[in-house]
N, C-alpha and C positions, 0 to 999 in steps of 0.2 A: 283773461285768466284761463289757461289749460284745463283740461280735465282732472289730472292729480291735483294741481292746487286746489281746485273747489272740492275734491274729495279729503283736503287734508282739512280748508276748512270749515268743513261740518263736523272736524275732529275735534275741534279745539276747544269749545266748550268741555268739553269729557277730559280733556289734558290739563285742562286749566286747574279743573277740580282737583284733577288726582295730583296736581305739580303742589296747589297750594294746600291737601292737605300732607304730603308727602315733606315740604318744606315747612311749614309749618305757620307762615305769614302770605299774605294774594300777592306782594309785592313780588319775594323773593320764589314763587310759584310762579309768575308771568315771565320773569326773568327766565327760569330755566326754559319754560315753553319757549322764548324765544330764541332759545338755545336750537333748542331741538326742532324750529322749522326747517330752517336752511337743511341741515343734516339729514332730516324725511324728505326734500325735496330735492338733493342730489345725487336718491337713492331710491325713488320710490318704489318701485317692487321689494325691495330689500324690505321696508318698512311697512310694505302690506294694505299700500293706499291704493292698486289696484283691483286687492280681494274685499276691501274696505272694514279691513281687518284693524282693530281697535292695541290689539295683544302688543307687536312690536314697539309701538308709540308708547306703551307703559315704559317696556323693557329701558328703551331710548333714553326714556325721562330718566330712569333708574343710575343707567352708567354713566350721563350727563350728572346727575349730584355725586355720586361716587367720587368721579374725575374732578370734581370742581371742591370736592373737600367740605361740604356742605353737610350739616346736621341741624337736624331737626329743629329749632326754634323753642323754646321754652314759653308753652299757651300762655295768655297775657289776659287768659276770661277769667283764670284758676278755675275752671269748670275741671267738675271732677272726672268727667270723660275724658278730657283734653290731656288734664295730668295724667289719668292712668295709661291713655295711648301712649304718650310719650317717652313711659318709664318702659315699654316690652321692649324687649330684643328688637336690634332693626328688621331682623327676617320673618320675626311674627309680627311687627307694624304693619309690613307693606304688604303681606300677605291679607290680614285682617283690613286693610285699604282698600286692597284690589278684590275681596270677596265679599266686604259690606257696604262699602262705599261705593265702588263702580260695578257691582255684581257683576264681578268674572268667575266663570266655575272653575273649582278645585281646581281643577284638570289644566285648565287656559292658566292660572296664575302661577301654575308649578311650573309650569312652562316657561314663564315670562320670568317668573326668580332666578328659572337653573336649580331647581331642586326636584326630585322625584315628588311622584305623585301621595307615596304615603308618606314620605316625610312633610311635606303639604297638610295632609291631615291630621299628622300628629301636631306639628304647628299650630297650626290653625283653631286646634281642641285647646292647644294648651295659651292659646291669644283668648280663648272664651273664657278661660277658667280664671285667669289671671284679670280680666278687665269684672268679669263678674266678682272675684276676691275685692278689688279696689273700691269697687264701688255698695262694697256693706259697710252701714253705718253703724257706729261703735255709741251707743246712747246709754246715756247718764238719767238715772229719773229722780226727781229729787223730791218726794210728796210721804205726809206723814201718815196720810190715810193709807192702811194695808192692802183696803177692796181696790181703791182707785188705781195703787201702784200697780197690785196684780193684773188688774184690767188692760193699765199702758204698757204693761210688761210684754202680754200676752200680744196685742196689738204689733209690737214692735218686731216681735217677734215670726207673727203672719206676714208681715212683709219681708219679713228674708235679711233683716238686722237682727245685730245684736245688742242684748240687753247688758255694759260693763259694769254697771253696781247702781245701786240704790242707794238713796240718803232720806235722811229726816230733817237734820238740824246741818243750817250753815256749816258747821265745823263737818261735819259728815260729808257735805256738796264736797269740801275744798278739797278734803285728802283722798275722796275718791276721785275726783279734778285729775289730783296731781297722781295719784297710782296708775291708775284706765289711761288717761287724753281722751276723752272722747270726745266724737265727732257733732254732738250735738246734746242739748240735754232737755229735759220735760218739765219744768219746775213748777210748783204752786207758789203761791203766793203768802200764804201764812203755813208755816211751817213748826216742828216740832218745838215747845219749849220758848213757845213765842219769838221764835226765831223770823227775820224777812224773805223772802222769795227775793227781793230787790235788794236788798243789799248784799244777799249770795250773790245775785247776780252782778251789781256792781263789782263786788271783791274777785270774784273771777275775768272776768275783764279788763283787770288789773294790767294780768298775765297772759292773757292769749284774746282768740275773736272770737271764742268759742260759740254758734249759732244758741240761743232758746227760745225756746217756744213755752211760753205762760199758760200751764193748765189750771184757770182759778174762778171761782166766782166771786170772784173781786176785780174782775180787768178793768173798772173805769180809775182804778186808782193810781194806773200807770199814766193814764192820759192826766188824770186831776195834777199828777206832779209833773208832767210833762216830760215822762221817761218812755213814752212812745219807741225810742229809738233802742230800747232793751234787746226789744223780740215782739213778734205779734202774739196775741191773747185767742186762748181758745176759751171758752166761757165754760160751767158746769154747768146743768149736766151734760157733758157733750158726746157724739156718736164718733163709733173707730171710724166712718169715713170723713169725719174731721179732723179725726189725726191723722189719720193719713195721708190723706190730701195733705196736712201742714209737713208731715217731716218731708214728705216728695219735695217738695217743695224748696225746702230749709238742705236739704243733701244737695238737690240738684241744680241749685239756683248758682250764678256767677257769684263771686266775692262781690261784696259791695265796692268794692276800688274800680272796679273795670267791668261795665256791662256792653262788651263786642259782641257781636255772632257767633255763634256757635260753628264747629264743622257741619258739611254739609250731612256726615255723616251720622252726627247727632238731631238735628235738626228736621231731617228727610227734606225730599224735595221732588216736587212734579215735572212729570217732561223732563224736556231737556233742560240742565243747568244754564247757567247765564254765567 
């Protein structure tokens, strides 16, 4: 093996990454990488495998999916990082790839797009603004106690979610359900007007997967009916780094349909990728 090919591959774990998060599946990621050896290697200067420059082999990767008509993959974790990358512009994706993912400076991935340097950062502000936007959760609390709501309200609120309405009684959960959507909801267990926390929650379930998490001093009566699979139970009296810890959780966690790997970019990772 020549010099340029052992310098190209030391490249390829870093291409790999960037191909599969840039396509959006490892298969259809290896496929381009394989696109783009031949092409680095009947050019190599061109593609900067004797300064052992990283920049051009994005670039490559870049007009190799272009050319080939290829778009993004629709994530298959429903991880809500995955979704939100997917929905930005393709020029604030690959931007946001190339400077979170593969930490190339502003400067190096403006270069590698074809776009000036402050359009680069304007991008790039507005790729953080918009995955930061995706990623606030929209919470529903459904408790008849005032102090405790206040309490979760406030809670939900320190973490940089929002609070979309409050309920007491079942009939309250639904229509605020159906007004909000929200992303997740906080419910008790005995409720206004001798109303159920579990049968709210069944009747909404109905109609969507909506995530809960059971704020009650009642939680063994989820397991006694063997409704375990409701939502997990935070017990009274409970502390905000127990909720918190549960809504991280409950926001961040894959759909229960499909638990794949996460991007590398979600994920992090040591050294060199694999």
């Amino acid at each position: 093996m020549d010099a340029r090919s052992q310098q190209l591959l030391k490249q390829i774990p870093f291409l790999r990454r960037y191909a599969r998060a840039l396509t959006g599946t490892s298969g259809r990621g290896d496929e381009l990488v394989g696109l783009a050896v031949p092409v680095a290697l009947s050019d190599p200067d061109a593609y900067g495998l004797a300064r052992h420059e990283r920049g051009p082999l994005y670039a490559l990767l870049n007009r190799l999916f272009d050319a080939e008509e290829m778009r993004p993959a629709l994530p298959e974790s429903g991880h809500p990082m995955e979704l939100a990358l997917v929905q930005l512009p393709e020029m604030e994706r690959r931007l946001f790839l190339l400077v979170s993912l593969e930490e190339v400076g502003c400067a190096d991935a403006a270069r590698i797009l074809g776009i000036g340097l402050e359009e680069a950062r304007r991008r790039m502000a507005a790729a953080q603004e918009a995955l930061r936007e995706s990623l606030i959760a929209s919470i529903m609390i459904v408790e008849d106690d005032a102090i405790i709501a206040f309490d979760l309200a406030e809670t939900v609120r320190t973490m940089g979610h929002k609070v979309c309405g409050t309920a007491t009684t079942m009939d309250d959960a639904i229509d605020t359900a159906r007004s909000c959507q929200p992303t997740l909801a906080l419910m008790d267990l005995r409720l206004a007007h001798g109303d159920s926390g579990i049968t709210t929650a069944q009747v909404l379930r109905q109609t969507s997967e909506l995530p809960i998490i059971f704020v009650t001093a009642f939680g063994d009566e989820l397991t006694r009916r063997g409704l375990e699979h409701l939502g997990p139970v935070i017990r009274k009296p409970f502390t905000r780094e127990q909720i918190e810890r549960a809504i991280t959780q409950a926001v961040f966690a894959p759909s229960r349909e499909a638990q794949l790997p996460l991007l590398a970019a979600l994920a992090g990772h040591e050294g060199s990728p694999s």
